[in-house]
TORKOL-367580 format. One record per residue (C-alpha): x, y, z; residue in three letters; chain. Coordinates in pm, 1 decimal. Layout:
<fimars>
{x: X | y: Y | z: Z | type: Ala | mol: A}
...
</fimars>
This chain:
<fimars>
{x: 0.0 | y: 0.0 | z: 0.0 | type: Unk | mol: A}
{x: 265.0 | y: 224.8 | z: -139.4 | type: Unk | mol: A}
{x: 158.8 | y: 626.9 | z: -149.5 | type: Unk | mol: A}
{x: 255.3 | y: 754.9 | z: -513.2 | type: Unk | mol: A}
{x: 482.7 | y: 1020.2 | z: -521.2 | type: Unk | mol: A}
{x: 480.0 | y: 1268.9 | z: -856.7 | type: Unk | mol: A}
{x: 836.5 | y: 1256.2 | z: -992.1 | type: Unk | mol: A}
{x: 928.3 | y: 1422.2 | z: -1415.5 | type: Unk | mol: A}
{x: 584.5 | y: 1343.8 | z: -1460.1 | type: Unk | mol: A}
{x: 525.2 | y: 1035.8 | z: -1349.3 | type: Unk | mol: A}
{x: 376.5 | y: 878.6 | z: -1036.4 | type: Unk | mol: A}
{x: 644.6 | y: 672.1 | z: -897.5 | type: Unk | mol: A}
{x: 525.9 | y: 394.4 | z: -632.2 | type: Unk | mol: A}
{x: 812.9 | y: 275.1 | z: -403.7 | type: Unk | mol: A}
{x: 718.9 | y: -74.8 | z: -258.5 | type: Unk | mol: A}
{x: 922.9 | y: -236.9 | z: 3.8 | type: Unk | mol: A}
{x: 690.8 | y: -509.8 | z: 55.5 | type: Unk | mol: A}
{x: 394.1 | y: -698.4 | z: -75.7 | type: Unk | mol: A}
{x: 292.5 | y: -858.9 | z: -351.3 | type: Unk | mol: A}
{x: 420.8 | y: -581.2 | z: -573.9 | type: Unk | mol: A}
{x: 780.3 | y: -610.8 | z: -426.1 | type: Unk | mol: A}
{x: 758.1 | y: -973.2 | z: -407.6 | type: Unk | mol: A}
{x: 715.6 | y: -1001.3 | z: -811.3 | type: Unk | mol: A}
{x: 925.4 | y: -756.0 | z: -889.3 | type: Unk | mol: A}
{x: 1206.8 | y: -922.6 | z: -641.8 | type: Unk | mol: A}
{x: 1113.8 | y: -1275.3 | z: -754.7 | type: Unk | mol: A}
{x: 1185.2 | y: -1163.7 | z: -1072.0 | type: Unk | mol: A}
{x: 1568.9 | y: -1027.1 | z: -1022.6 | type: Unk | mol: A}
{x: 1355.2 | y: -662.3 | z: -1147.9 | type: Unk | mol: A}
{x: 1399.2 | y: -309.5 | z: -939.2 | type: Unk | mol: A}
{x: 1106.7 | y: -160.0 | z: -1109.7 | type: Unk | mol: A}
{x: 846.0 | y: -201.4 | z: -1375.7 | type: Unk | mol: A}
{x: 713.8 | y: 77.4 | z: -1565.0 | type: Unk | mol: A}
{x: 348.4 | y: 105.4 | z: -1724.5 | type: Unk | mol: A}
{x: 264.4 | y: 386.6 | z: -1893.9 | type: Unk | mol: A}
{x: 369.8 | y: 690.2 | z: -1690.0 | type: Unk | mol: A}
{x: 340.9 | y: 509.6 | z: -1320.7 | type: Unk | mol: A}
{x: 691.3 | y: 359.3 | z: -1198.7 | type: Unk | mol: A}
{x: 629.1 | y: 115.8 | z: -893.9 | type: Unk | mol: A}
{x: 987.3 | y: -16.2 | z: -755.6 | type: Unk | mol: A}
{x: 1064.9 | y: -251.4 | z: -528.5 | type: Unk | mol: A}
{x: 1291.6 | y: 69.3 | z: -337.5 | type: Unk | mol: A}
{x: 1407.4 | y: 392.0 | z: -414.4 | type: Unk | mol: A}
{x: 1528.6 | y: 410.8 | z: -795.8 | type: Unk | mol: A}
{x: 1871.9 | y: 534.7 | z: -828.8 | type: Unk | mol: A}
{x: 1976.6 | y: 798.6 | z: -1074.6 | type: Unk | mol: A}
{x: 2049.6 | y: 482.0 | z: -1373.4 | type: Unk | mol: A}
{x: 1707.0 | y: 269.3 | z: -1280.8 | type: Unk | mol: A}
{x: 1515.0 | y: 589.9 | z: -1286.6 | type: Unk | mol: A}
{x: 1695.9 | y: 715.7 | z: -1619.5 | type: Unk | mol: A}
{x: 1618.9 | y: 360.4 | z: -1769.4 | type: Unk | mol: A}
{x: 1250.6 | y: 394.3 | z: -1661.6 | type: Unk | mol: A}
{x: 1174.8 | y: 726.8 | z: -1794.9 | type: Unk | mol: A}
{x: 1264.3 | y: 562.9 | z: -2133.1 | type: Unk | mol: A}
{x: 1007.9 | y: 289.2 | z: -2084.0 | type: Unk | mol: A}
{x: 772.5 | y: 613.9 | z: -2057.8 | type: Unk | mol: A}
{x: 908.4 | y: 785.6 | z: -2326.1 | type: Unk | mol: A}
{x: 870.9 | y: 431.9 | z: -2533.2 | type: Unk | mol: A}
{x: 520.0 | y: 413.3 | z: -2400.9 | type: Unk | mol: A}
{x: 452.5 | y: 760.3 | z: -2518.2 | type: Unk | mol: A}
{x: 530.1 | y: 668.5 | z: -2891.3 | type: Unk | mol: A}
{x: 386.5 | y: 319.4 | z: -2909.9 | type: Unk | mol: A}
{x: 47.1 | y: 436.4 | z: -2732.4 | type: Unk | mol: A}
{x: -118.5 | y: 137.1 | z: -2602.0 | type: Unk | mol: A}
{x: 39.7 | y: -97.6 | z: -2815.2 | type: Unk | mol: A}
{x: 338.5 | y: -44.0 | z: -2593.9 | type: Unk | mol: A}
{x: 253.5 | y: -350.3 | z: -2385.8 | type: Unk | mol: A}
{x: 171.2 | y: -602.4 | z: -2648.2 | type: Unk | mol: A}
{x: 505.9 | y: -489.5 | z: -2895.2 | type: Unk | mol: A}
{x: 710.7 | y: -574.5 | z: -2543.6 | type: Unk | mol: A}
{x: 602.8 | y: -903.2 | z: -2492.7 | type: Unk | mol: A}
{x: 629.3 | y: -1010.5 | z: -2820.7 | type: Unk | mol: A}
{x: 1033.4 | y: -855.0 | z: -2839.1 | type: Unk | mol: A}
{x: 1066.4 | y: -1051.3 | z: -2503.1 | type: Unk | mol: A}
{x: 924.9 | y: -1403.8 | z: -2603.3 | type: Unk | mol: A}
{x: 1125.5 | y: -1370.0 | z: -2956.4 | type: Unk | mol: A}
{x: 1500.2 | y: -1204.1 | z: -2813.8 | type: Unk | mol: A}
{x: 1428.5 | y: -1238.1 | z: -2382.7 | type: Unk | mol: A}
{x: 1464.2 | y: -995.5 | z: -2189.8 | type: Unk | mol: A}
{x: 1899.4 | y: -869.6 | z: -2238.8 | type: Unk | mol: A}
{x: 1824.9 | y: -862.3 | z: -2597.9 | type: Unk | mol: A}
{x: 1481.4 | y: -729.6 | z: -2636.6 | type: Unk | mol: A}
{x: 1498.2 | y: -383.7 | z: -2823.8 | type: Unk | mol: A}
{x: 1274.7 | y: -208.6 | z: -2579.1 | type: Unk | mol: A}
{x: 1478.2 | y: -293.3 | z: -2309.1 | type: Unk | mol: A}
{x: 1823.2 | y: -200.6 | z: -2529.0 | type: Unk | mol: A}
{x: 1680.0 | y: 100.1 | z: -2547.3 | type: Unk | mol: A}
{x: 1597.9 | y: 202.5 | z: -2185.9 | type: Unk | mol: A}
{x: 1981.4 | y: 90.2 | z: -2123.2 | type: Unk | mol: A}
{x: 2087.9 | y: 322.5 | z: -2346.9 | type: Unk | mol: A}
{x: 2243.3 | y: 109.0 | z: -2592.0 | type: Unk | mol: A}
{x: 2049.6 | y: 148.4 | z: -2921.3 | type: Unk | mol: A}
{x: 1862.9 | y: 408.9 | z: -3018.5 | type: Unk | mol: A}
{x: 1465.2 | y: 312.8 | z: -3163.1 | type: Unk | mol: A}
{x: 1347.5 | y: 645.9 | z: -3190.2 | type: Unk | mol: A}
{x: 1626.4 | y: 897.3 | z: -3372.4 | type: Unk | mol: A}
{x: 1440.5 | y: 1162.0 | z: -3426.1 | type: Unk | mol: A}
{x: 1440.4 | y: 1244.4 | z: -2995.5 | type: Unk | mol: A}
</fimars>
């Protein structure tokens, strides 16, 4: 029962416990981002948040379709190779013109 805070636009959820912070933890994950809400499993350092704000910036081109593209680039190339997830590291660049 994590209270939201507002952070660049985005309500970020920090979750220290509970079933949130058990699937993100279960999961080897620090945070998950959908559209622009961030909950993490604690406080996001400067390099988690950076690579979250690009799932929202992602999100922000691909519109709803965001979720279902993911998956798809996750069952075909997992998660380290997924292009989405390239992206948010910082290593390729999907969207040039930004």
């Amino acid at each position: 029962m994590a209270l939201p805070r507002f952070r660049d636009g985005c309500f970020l959820y920090v979750s220290d416990r509970g079933l949130a912070h058990l699937l993100l933890t279960r999961r080897g994950f620090a945070a998950i981002t959908l559209g622009h809400v961030i909950v993490a499993a604690r406080e996001p350092d400067d390099a988690i948040w950076r690579h979250e704000l690009r799932h929202v910036r992602q999100y922000d081109r691909l519109g709803l379709a965001f979720l279902p593209v993911y998956l798809r680039l996750q069952a075909k190339h997992g998660y380290t190779r997924n292009p989405l997830e390239r992206e948010a590291a910082g290593a390729i660049s999907l969207f040039p013109d930004e």
